[in-house]
N, C-alpha and C positions, 0 to 999 in steps of 0.2 A: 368305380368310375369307368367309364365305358372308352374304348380305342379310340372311336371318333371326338368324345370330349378331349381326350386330354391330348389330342392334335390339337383340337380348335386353343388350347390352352396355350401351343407352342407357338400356333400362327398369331394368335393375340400378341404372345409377347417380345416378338418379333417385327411388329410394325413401327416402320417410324416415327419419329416423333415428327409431328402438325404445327403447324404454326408459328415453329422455331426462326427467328430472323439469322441470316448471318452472322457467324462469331465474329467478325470484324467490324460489325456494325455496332455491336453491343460493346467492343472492346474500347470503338473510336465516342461513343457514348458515358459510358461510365467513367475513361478518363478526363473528357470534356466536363463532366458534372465534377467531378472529384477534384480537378486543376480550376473550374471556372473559367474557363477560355476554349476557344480552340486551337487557337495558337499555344497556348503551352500544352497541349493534350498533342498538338503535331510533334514539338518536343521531344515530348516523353515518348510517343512510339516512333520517333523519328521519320515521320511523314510530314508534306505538306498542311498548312494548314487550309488548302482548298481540297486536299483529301479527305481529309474529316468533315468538313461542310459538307462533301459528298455522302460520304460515310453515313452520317446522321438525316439526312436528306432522304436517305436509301429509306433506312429504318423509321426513319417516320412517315414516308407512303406507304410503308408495310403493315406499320401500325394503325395507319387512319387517324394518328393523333399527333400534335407538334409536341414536340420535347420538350423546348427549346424556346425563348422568348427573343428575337435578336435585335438589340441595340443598337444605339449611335455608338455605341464604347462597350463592347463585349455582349454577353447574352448572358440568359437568367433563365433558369428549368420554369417551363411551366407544372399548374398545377399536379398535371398527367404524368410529367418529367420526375415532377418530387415525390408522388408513389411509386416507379417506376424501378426510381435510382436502388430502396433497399434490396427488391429480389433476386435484382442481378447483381448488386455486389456480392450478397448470400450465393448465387448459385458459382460467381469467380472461385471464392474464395474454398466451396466444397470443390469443385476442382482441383484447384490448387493443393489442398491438404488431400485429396485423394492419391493426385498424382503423386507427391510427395512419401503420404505414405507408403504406397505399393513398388514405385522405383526410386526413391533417396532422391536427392538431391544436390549439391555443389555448392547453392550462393547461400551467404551466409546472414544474418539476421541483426540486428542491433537494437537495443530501447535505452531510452534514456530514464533512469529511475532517481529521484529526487527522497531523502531520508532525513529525520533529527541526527544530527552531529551524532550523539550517544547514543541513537538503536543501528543506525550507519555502522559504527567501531567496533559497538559491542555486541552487538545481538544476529547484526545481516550478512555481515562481511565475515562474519564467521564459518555462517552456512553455504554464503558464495559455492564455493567447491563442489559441494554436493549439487547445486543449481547447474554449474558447468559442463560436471559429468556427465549429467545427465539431457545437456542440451547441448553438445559442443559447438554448435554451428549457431548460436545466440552470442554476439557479446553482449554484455551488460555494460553502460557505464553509469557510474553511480554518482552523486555528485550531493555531498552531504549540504543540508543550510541548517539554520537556526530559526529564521522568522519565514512563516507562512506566504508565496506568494497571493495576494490580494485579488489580481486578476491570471485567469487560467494561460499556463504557459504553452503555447502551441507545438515547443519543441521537447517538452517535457508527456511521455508515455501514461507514466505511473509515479505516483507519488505514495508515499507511506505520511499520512497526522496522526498527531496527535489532539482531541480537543472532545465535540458533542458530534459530530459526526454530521455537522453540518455547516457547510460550507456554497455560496452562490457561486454557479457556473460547475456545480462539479457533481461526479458520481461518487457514495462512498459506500465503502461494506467493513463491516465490523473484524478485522482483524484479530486482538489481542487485549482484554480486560486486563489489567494488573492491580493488582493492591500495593499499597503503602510501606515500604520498610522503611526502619532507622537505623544508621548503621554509624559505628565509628573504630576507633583503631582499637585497637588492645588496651595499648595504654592510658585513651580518655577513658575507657570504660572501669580502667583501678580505680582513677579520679574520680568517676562518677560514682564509684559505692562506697571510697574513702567518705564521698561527702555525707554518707547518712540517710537520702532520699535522693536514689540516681532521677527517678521521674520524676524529680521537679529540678535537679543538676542539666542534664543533659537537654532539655531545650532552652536553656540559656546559654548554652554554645552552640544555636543554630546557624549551618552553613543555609546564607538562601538562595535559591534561582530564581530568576528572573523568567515570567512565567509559567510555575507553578507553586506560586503565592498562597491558592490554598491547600495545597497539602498539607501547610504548616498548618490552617485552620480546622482542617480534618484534623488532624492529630491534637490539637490542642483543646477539640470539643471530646472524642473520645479520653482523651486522660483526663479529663474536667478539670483541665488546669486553664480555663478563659480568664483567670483575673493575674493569671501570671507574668510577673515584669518581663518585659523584652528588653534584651539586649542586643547593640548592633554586634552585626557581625561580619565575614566575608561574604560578597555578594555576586556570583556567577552568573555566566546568558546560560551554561551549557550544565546533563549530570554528571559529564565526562570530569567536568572541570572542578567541580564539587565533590566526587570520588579521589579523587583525586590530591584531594586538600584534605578531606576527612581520614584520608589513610597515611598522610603525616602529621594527624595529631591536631587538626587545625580546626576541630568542633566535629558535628553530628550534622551528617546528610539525610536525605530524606530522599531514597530511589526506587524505583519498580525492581523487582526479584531475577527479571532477566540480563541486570545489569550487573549483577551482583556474584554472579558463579564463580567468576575466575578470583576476584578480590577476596572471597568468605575462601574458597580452595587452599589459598596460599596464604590466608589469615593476614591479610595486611587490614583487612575490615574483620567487625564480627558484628554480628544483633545487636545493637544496644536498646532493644526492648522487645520481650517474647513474643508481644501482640506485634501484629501489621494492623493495617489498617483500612478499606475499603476506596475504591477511586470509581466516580461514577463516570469520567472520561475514562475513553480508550482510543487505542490505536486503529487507526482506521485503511485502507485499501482506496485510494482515491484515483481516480481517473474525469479529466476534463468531460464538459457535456459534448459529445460531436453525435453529427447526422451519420456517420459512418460508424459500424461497428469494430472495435478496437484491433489491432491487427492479432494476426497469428502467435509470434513470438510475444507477444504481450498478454496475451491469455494465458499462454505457456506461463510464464512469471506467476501472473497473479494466481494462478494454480498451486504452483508449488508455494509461495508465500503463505497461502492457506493451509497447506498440508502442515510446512512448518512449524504454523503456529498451532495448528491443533494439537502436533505433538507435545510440544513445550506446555501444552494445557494440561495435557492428559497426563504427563510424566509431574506436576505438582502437586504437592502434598497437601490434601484438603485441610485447613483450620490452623496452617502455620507458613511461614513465608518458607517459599521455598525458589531458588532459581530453577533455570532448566533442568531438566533429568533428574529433578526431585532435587536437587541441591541445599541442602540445609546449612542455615548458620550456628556454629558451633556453641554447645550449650553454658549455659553460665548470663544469657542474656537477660537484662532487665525487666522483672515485670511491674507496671506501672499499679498501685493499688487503684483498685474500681477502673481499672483498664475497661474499654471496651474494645469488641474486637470488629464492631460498624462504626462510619463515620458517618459526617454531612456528605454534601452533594460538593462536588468538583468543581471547578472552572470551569467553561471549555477552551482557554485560551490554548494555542499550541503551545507546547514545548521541546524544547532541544531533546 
């Protein structure tokens, strides 16, 4: 390459940039689209709101296009406005994480995360710590439920379901498949081979949840026990509650493997049948549908949520249940004769 090119190379990349409007133009713009008013965009960056009028005034004779539709009762992006609004939030937003990442930063972050009661206690808030560490300046707050909200909560970040992975008003990504265990204490399980055929003992002490209804029919088509009487039994919303009961003796639960670690550890549960079972729901990564892309700290999450769970994938033991980090349940577990080790198809109702 010749002297005088790779001048022209350094004056190229040295010219400024063209047709760039004022960063406060842009700034009184995107808060305006993002608040829906200008009066609460004056607000937020503590100006007038006939400084933003001007603001946006500026930049749209710069642009040669209205932004902006303005009402008897506030304004409305135009057409122009609602293309407009993604590449500048995009180009805020790589600012912001540039700046951030080159000189640190001070303010601190927060998302609101939304869980089932029992992956909440026993699967998330375990790994919390490690999410902390590694983001000191995020709080989490976590706030377990039981039933699914219906319509998209706007003060809710991130939500963790359970179901088909399909949900109106929302985004979802596949988190964490689990299969099928049964599990009960020590003790129901003497009783269940005192009786002579624990696979047909042991689902007539079924604990149920509310919920996840068919589990029981997943398990009841793979043991080909469908003409087999039912018996009532205790009936829970949550699997927290259900573990619970099963580990004093109060019948046989039916849980996902990541629930299961610390219970099969300490032997207050054990396998009460070798096979698991297949679950064609999974746990899913949900985020409400919005025009804006989801914020920083919230991508952070959803990030490590996925790490997390690929780990716990990858650390299970293919063709037997196993909790996180390959966690096996203690041997001596029931095998059902003509077991299979696939079931039917799932619900997709959420579950605790």
């Amino acid at each position: 390459m010749s002297h005088s090119h790779r001048n022209g190379v350094r004056r190229a990349a040295g010219r400024p940039v063209v047709g760039l409007p004022t960063l406060t133009w842009l700034r009184a713009f995107e808060a305006a689209a993002r608040t829906g008013g200008f009066t609460a965009a004056a607000a937020e960056l503590s100006l007038t709101s006939g400084a933003i009028s001007y603001q946006i005034r500026a930049l749209e004779a710069h642009l040669g296009f209205a932004l902006f539709e303005r009402l008897p009762r506030g304004v409305k992006l135009t057409p122009m406005g609602v293309a407009y609004l993604p590449p500048v939030r995009k180009a805020f937003e790589q600012l912001a994480d540039s700046t951030l990442g080159l000189f640190g930063g001070s303010e601190r972050g927060e998302i609101a995360v939304h869980a089932p009661v029992s992956l909440a206690s026993l699967w998330l808030a375990p790994k919390l710590p490690a999410f902390i560490a590694a983001f000191p300046a995020i709080d989490v707050r976590l706030s377990s439920v039981i039933w699914d909200n219906a319509v998209p909560d706007e003060a809710t970040d991130l939500e963790i379901r359970y179901g088909s992975g399909q949900w109106h008003g929302y985004r979802s990504e596949q988190l964490l498949n689990q299969r099928i265990a049964a599990v009960c204490s020590p003790a129901l399980l003497q009783r269940a081979r005192a009786s002579g055929d624990p696979a047909q003992w042991l689902p007539r002490h079924l604990i149920h949840i509310m919920g996840h209804e068919n589990h029981w029919l997943q398990v009841r088509q793979a043991l080909r026990v469908a003409d087999l009487e039912e018996r009532p039994g205790p009936t829970v919303d949550t699997t927290i509650a259900a573990l619970e009961l099963a580990a004093n003796g109060a019948g046989c639960a039916l849980a996902h493997p990541i629930f299961l670690s610390a219970y099969l550890k300490t032997g207050r549960l054990v396998l009460a049948l070798e096979h698991d079972f297949a679950d064609d729901s999974s746990y899913f990564v949900v985020t409400p549908e919005r025009p804006r892309a989801p914020r920083r700290e919230v991508q952070h999450f959803r990030d490590w949520l996925k790490s997390a769970a690929a780990l716990d994938a990858a650390a299970a033991v293919p063709g037997g249940t196993a909790g996180p980090r390959g966690a096996v349940g203690p041997r001596g577990a029931v095998g059902p004769r003509g077991a299979a080790t696939r079931a039917g198809p799932a619900a997709g109702a959420s579950g605790p």
